[in-house]
C-alpha positions as CSV (number, residue, x, y, z in Angstrom):
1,X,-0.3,83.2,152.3
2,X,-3.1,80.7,151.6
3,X,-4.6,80.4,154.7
4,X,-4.3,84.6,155.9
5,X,-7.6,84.3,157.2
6,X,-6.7,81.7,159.7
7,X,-4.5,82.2,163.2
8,X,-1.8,79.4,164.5
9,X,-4.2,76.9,166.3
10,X,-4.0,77.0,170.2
11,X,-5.5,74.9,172.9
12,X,-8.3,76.7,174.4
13,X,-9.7,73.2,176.6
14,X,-12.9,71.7,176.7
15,X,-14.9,74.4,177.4
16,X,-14.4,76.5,174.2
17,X,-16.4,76.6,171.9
18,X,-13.9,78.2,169.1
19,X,-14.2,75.6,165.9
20,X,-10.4,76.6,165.9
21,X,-8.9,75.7,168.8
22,X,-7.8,72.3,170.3
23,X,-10.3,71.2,173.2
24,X,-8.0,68.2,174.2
25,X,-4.8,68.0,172.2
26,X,-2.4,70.0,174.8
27,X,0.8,69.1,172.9
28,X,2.8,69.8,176.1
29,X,1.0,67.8,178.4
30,X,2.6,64.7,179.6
31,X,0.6,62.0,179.7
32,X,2.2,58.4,180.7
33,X,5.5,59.9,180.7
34,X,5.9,61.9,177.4
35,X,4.6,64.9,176.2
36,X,1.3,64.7,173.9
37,X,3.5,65.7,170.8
38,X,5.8,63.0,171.5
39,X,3.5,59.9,171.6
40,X,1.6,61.0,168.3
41,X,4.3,62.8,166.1
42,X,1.0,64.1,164.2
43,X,1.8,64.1,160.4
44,X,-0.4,65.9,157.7
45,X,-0.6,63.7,154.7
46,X,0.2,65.8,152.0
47,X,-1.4,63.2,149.0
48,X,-5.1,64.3,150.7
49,X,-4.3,67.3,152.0
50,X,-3.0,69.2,149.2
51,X,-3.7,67.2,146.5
52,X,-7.0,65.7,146.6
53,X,-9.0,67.5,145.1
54,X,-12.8,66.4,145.8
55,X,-13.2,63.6,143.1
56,X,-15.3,61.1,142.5
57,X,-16.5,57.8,139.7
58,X,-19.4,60.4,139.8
59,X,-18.2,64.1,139.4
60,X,-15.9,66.4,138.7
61,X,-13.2,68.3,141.3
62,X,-15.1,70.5,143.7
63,X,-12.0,71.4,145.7
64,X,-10.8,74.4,144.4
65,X,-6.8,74.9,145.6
66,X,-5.5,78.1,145.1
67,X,-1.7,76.4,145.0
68,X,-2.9,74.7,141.4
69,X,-2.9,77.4,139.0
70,X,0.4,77.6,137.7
71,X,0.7,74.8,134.5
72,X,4.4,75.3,135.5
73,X,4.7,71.8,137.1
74,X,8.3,73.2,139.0
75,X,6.1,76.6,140.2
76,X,3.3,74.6,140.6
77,X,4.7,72.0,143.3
78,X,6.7,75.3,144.9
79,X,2.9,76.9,145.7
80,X,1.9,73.6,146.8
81,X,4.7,73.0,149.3
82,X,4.0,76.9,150.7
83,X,0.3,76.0,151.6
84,X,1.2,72.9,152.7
85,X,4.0,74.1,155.4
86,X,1.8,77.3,156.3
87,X,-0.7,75.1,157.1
88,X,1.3,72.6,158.9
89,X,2.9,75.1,160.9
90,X,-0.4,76.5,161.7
91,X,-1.7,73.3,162.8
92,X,1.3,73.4,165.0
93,X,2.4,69.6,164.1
94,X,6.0,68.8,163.3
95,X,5.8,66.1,160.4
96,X,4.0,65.3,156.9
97,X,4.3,62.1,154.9
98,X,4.0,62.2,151.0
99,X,4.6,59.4,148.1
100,X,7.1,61.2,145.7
101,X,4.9,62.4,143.1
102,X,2.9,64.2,145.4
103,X,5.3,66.6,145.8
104,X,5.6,67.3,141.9
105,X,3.8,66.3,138.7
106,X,5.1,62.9,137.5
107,X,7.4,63.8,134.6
108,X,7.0,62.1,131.4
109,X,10.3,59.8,131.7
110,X,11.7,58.8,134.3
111,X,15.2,61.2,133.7
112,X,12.3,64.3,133.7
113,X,10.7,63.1,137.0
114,X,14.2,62.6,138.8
115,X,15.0,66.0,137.7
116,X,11.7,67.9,138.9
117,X,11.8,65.4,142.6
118,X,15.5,67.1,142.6
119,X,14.3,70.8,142.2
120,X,11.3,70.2,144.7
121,X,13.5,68.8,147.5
122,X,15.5,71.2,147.2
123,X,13.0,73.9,147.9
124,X,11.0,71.6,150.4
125,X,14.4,71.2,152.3
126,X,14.9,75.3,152.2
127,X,11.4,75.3,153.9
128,X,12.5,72.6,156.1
129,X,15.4,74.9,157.3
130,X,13.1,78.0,157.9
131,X,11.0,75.8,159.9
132,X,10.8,72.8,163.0
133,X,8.9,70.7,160.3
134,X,10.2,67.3,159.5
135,X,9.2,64.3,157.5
136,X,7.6,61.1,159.4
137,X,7.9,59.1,156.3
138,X,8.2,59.0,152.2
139,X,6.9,56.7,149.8
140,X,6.5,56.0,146.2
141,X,2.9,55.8,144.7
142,X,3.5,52.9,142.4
143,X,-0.1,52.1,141.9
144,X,-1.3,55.5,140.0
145,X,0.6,55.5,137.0
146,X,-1.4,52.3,134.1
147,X,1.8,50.7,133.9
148,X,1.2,49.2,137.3
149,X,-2.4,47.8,136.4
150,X,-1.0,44.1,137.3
151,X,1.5,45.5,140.3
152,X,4.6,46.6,140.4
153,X,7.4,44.6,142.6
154,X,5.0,41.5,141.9
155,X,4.3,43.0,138.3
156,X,4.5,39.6,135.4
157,X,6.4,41.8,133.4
158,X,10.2,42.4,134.5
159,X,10.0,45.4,132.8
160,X,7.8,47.2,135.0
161,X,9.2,45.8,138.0
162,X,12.6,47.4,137.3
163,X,10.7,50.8,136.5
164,X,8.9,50.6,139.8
165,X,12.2,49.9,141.1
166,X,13.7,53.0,139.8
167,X,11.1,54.9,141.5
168,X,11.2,53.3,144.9
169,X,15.1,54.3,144.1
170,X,14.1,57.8,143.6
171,X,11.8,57.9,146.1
172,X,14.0,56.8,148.9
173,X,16.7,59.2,147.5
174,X,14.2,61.8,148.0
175,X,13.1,60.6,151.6
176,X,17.1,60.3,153.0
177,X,17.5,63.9,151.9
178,X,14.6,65.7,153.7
179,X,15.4,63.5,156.3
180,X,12.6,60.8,156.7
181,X,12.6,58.9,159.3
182,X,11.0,56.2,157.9
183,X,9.9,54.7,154.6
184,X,6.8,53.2,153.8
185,X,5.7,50.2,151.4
186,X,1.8,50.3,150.7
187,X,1.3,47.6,147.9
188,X,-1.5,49.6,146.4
189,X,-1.5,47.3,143.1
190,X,0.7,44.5,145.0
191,X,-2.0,41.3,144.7
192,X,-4.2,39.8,142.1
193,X,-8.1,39.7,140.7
194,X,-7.8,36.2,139.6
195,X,-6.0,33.5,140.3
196,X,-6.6,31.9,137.3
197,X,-3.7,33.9,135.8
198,X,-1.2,34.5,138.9
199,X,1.8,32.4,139.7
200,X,1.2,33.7,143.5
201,X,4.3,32.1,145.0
202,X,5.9,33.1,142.6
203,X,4.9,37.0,142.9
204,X,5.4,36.8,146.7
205,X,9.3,35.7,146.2
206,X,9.6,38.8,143.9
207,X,8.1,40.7,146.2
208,X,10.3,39.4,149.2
209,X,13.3,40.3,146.7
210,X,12.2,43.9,145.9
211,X,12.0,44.9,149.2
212,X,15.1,43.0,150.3
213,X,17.1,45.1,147.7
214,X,15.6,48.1,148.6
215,X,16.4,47.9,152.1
216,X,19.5,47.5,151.3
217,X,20.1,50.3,149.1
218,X,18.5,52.2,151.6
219,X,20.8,51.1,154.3
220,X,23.8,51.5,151.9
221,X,22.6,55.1,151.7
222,X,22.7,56.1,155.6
223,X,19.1,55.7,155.6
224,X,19.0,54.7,159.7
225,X,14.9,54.2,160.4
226,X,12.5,52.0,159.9
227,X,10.9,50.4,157.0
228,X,6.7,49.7,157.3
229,X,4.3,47.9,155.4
230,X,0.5,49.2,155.8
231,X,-1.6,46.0,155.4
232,X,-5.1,46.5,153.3
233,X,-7.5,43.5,152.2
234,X,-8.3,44.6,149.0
235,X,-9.4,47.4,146.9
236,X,-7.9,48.3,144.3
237,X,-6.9,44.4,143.7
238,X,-9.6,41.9,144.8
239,X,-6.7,40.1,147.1
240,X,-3.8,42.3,148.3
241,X,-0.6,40.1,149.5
242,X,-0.2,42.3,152.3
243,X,-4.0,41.5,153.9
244,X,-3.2,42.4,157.4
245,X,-1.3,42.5,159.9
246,X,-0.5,38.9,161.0
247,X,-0.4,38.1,156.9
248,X,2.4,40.7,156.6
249,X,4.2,39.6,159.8
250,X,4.7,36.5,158.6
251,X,5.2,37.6,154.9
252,X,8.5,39.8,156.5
253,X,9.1,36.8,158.6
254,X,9.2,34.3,155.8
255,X,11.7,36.5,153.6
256,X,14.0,37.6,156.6
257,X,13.1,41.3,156.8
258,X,11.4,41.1,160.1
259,X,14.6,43.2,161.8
260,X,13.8,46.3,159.8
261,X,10.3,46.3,158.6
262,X,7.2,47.3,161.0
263,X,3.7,47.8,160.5
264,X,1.7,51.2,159.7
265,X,-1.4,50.1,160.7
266,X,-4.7,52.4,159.4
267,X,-7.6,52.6,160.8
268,X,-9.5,51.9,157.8
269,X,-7.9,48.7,156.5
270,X,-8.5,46.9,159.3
271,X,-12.0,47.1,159.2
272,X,-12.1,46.3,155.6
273,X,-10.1,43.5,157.1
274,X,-13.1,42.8,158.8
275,X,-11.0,42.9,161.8
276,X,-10.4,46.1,164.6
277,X,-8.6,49.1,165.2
278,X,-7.5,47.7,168.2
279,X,-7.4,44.1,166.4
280,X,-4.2,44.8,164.1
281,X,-2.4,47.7,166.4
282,X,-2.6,44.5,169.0
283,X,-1.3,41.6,166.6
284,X,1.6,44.0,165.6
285,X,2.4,44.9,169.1
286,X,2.8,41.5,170.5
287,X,5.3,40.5,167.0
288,X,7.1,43.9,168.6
289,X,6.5,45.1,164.9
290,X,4.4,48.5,165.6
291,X,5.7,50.9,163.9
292,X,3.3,53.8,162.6
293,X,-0.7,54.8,162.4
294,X,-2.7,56.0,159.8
295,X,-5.6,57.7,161.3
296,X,-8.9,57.7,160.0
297,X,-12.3,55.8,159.9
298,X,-14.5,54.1,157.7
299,X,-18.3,54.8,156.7
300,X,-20.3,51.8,158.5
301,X,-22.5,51.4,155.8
302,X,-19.9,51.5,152.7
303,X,-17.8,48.9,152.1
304,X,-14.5,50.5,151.0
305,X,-11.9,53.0,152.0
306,X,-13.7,56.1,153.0
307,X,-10.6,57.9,154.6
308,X,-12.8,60.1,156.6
309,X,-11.0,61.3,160.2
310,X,-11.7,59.6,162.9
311,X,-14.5,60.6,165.7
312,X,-15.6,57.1,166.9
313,X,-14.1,58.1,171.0
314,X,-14.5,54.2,171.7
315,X,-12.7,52.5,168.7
316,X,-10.1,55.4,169.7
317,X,-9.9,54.7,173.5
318,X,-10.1,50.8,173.0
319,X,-6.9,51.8,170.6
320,X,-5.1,54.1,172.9
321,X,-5.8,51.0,175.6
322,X,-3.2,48.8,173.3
323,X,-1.5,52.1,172.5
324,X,-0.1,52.9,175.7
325,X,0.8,49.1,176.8
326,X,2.5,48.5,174.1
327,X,4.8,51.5,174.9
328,X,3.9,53.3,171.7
329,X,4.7,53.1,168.0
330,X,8.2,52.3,167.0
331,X,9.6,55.3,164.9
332,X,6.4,56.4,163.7
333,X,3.9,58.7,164.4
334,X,0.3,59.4,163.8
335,X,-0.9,60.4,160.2
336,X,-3.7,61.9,159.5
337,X,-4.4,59.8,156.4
338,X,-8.0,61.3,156.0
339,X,-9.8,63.5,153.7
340,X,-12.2,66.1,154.2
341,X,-15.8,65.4,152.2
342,X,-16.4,66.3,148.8
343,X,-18.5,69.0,149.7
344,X,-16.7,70.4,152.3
345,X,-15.1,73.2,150.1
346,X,-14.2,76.4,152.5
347,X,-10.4,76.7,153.8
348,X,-11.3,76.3,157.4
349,X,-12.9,72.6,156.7
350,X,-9.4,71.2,156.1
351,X,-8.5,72.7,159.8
352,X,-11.7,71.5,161.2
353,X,-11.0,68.4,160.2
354,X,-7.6,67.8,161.3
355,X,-8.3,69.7,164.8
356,X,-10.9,66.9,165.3
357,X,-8.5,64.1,164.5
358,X,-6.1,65.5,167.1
359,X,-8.6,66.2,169.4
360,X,-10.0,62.5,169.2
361,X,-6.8,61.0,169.8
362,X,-5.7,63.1,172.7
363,X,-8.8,62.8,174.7
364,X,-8.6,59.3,174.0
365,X,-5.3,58.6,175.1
366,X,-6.0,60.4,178.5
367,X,-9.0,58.5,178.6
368,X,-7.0,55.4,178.1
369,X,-4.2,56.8,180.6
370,X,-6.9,57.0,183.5
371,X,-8.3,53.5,182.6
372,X,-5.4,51.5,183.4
373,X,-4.5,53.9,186.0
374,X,-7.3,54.1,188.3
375,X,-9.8,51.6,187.3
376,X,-9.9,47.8,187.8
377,X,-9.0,47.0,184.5
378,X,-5.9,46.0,184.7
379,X,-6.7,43.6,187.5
380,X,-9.5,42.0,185.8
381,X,-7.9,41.3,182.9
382,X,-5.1,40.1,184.7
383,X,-6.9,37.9,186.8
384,X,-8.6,36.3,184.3
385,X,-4.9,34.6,183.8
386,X,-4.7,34.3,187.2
387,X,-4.6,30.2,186.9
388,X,-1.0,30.6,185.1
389,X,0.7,32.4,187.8
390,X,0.8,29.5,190.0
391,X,0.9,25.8,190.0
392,X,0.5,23.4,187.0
393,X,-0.4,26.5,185.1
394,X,3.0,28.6,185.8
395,X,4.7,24.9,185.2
396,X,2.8,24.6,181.8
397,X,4.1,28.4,180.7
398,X,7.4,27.5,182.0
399,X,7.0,24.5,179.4
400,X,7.5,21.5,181.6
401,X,4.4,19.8,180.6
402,X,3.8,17.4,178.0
403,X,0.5,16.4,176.3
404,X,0.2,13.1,178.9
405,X,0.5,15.6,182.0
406,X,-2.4,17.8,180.9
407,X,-4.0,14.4,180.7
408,X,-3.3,13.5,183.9
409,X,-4.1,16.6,185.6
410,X,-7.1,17.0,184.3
411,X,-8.2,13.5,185.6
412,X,-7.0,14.6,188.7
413,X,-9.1,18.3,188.8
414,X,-12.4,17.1,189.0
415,X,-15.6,19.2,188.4
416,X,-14.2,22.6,186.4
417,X,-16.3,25.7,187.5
418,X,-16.6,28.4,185.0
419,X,-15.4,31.8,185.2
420,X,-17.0,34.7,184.0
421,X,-15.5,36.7,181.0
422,X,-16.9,40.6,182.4
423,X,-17.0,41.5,178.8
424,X,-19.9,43.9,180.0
425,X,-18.5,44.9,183.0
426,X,-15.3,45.8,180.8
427,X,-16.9,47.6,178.4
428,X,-19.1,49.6,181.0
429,X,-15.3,50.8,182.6
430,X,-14.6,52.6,179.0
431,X,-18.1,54.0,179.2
432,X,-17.7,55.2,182.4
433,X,-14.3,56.6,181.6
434,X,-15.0,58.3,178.6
């Protein structure tokens, strides 16, 4: 055991006081119809969990894993996978997520790689067996490896886009048989740093064809769930193609894949959108494309991916808000796609951590639950429409108006009074809530 020290985590409420214990996250407690566990499918992700290991441009490693001493990349990977589902099953979530060669050390062709992701399936799907723990989604990390400097499915070189398609290959290979239920497409490398020496449109239609021929492999394979896109601005490349969530909904629009691709939104990328949270879960809802969330939060004062876990109980509520009218994700879950700080080196930190990220989301959503429940919220903002439920407004939604009838009613209305926005009396109801 890697974590002996440490006891399954329970929910002990608000009032303990136990660093180890769940204040809100009751996963049994049915909130809005469903139990806690079943509107969050919390997922560990296994890329920070297991395998970050502290780095930065600055220093050296200061996360010392016990699961990385073997130079046997086959034992190696089997070690990993035992801390990672003890401490899974300790957390008491069902899922992880992983990109392909988190699981095992990238082999040195891609015969050698195929072989070891073989192996480590095999051993991850024993511990599947032994266990409830299931997988919310694979991926393939075609960003780490230098070949993909310049991208992979938009890559110049054809070359390197059919390698980075024999990894997506393997990787969805690898997803079907621990039985993902979903596959995700982060374009880590997917964009440019100068125009100057990109044929964009061109790089967009050979994006729009990799992915079309990897859903349908996929599909051709029995893969049944969904396919996401997680939007991000930039960083590593200065323009990413997949910026955010409206640029990828029309990007699957434009190339015919809207039917089986959603969005996994993270918390993270949208700001370095410069947009919200609450901003992208919305646009996706209302495209009926929300699929997944990676949790997490930026540094206010930095200007790039932090991936620390989230604790910002407004930007969380104001989530849960769109969260719970939209019905949900679709076939996702919620992944902790966080890391703990470079100097938080003891065992118990990585609990800490992901006990806080629960817990922020579950008092959030109850929070959320309670707001449009028994508060005037969802009266005011419903009566803010209130113009286009009747008259010329409910015939102008109905679309029986043409440009000269606006003209003519509006000669006909006479003085217009205004009408207050509340935006303070709104944001005073979360206060008050939370």
């Amino acid at each position: 055991m890697y974590f002996k020290d440490i006891s399954k985590i329970k929910y002990e409420g608000k009032g303990s006081d136990n660093p180890l214990a769940y204040k809100f996250y009751d996963k049994n407690k049915v909130v809005a119809g469903k139990k806690m566990s079943e509107h969050f499918k919390f997922a560990i992700a296994y890329w920070h969990s297991f395998c970050g290991k502290g780095t930065d441009p600055f220093g050296a490693p200061t996360l010392n894993f016990k699961w990385d001493y073997s130079s046997d990349p086959i034992l190696a990977a089997k070690d990993k996978a035992d801390a990672a589902f003890e401490f899974i099953e300790k957390m008491g979530f069902d899922y992880f997520c992983f990109h392909d060669y988190d699981l095992i050390e990238e082999g040195k062709t891609l015969k050698e790689s195929e072989d070891r992701l073989s192996k480590i399936t095999d051993y991850i799907k024993g511990k599947q067996k032994a266990s409830s723990i299931k997988v919310l989604w694979g991926t393939a990390n075609c960003f780490s490896n230098p070949v993909y400097m310049n991208g992979a499915a938009t890559n110049p070189d054809f070359n390197i886009l059919a390698r980075a398609g024999a990894q997506v290959k393997m990787a969805i290979d690898a997803t079907i048989k621990l039985g993902g239920e979903n596959y995700v497409f982060w374009g880590g490398r997917e964009g440019y740093m100068s125009l100057l020496n990109t044929d964009m449109k061109r790089e967009l239609d050979h994006m729009g064809r990799f992915l079309t021929i990897a859903r349908d492999y996929a599909r051709e394979n029995g893969f049944k769930g969904n396919f996401f896109i997680e939007p991000k601005p930039m960083e590593p490349c200065k323009h990413q193609y997949d910026f955010d969530s409206a640029t990828v909904i029309g990007f699957l629009r434009e190339y015919g894949l809207q039917d089986d691709f959603k969005l996994n939104i993270e918390v993270n990328h949208a700001t370095l959108a410069q947009h919200t949270f609450q901003h992208e879960l919305q646009v996706a809802a209302d495209a009926n494309m929300l699929g997944s969330i990676d949790a997490n939060r930026g540094d206010y004062q930095n200007g790039w991916d932090t991936d620390q876990f989230p604790n910002n109980i407004t930007e969380v509520t104001e989530a849960m808000l769109v969260f719970l009218k939209a019905g949900g994700v679709h076939g996702g879950g919620v992944n902790f796609d966080a890391k703990v700080r470079r100097n938080s080196v003891d065992a118990e930190d990585l609990f800490v951590a992901h006990i806080g990220g629960a817990d922020i989301f579950a008092r959030a959503l109850l929070i959320a639950d309670e707001i449009i429940n028994s508060s005037p919220y969802e009266n005011l903002r419903k009566n803010r429409y209130s113009s286009f439920d009747k008259g010329n407004g409910k015939v102008f939604e109905e679309n029986k108006l043409d440009l000269s009838d606006l003209c003519k009613i509006a000669q006909e209305s006479g003085q217009i009074s205004l009408q207050s926005g509340k935006q303070e009396l709104f944001e005073n109801i979360i206060n008050q809530y939370i």
